[in-house]
C-alpha positions in Angstrom: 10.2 12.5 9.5 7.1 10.7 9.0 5.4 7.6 10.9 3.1 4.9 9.2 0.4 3.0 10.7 -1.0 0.3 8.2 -4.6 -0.9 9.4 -7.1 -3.4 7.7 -5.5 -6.9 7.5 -7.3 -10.2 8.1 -8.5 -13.5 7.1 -10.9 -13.4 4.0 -11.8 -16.3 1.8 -10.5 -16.1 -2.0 -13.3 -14.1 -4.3 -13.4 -11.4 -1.2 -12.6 -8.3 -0.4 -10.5 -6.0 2.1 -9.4 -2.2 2.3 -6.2 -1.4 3.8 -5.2 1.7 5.2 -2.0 3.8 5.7 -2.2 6.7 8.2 0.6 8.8 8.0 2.0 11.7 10.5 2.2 14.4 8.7 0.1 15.6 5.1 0.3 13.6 2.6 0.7 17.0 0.3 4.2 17.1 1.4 5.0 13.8 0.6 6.8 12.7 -2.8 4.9 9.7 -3.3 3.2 7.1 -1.8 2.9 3.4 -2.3 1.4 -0.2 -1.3 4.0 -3.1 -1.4 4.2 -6.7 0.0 6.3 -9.3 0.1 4.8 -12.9 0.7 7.0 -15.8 1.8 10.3 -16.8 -0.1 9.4 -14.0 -2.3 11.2 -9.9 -2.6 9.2 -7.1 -1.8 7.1 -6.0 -4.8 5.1 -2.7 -5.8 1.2 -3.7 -5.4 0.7 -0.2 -6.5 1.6 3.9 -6.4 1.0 7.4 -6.9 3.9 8.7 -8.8 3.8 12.1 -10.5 0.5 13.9 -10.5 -2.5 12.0 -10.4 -0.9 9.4 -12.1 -0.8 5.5 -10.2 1.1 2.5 -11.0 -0.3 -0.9 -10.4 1.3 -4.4 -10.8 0.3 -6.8 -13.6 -1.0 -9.1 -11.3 -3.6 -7.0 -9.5 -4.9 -4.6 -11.8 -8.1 -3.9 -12.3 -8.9 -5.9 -9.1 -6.9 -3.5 -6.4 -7.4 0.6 -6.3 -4.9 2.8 -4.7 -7.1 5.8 -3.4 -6.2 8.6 -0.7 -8.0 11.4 1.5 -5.7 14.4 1.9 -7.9 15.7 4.7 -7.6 12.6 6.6 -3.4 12.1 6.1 -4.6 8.6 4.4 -4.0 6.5 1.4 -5.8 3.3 0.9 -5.5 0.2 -1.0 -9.2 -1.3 -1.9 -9.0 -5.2 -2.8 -11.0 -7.0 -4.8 -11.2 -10.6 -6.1 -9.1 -11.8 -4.1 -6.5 -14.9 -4.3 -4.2 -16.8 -2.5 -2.0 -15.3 -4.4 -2.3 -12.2 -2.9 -1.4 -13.4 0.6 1.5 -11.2 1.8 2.6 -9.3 4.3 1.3 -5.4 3.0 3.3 -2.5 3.5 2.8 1.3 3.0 5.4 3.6 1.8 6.6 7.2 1.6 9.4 8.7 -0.3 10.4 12.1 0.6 13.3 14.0 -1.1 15.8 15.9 0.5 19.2 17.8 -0.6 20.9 14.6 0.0 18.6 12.6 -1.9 15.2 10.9 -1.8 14.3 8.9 1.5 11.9 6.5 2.4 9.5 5.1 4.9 7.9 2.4 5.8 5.3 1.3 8.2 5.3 -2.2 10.1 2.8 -4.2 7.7 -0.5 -5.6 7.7 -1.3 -9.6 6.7 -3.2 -10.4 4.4 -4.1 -13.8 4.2 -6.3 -15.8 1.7 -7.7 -18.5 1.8 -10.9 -20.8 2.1 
């Protein structure tokens, strides 16, 4: 129903910064809610952060105020800026769509994009 295309990963040394991006297939308007997670070695797949109802975003303890989820309707894109970053943060990033249906929400996922930090 709707593809993902995450874009924006790399190398970067801890204290820097990266944007990630999440194109998706269709608009974004028609799309329940959107999200960043990752999921780093040995570890579950966590919420980095969300839109949920409105306006309204949802960010994990461990990144906020150092990560902004941000989106351009025009442009079918939500994007995750990153800032400060740690080794921590090294993961494997992955953008997220929920869309609801008669039978019940569904979602989607995109492929991933590494993030990797360190000096």
């Amino acid at each position: 129903q709707v593809q993902l295309v995450e874009s924006g990963g790399g190398l970067v040394q801890p204290g820097g910064s990266l944007r990630l991006s999440c194109a998706a297939s269709r608009s974004i308007f028609s799309i329940n809610a959107m999200g960043w997670y990752r999921q780093a070695p040995g570890k579950e797949r966590e919420l980095v952060a969300a839109f949920t109802s409105g306006s309204s975003t949802d960010y994990a303890d461990s990144v906020k105020g150092r990560f902004t989820i941000s989106r351009d309707n025009a442009k079918n894109t939500v994007y995750l800026r990153m800032y400060r970053l740690k080794p921590e943060d090294t993961a494997i990033y992955y953008c997220n769509a929920r869309l609801i249906f008669i039978g019940g929400p569904r979602d989607y996922w995109g492929q991933g994009t590494q993030v990797t930090v360190s000096s």
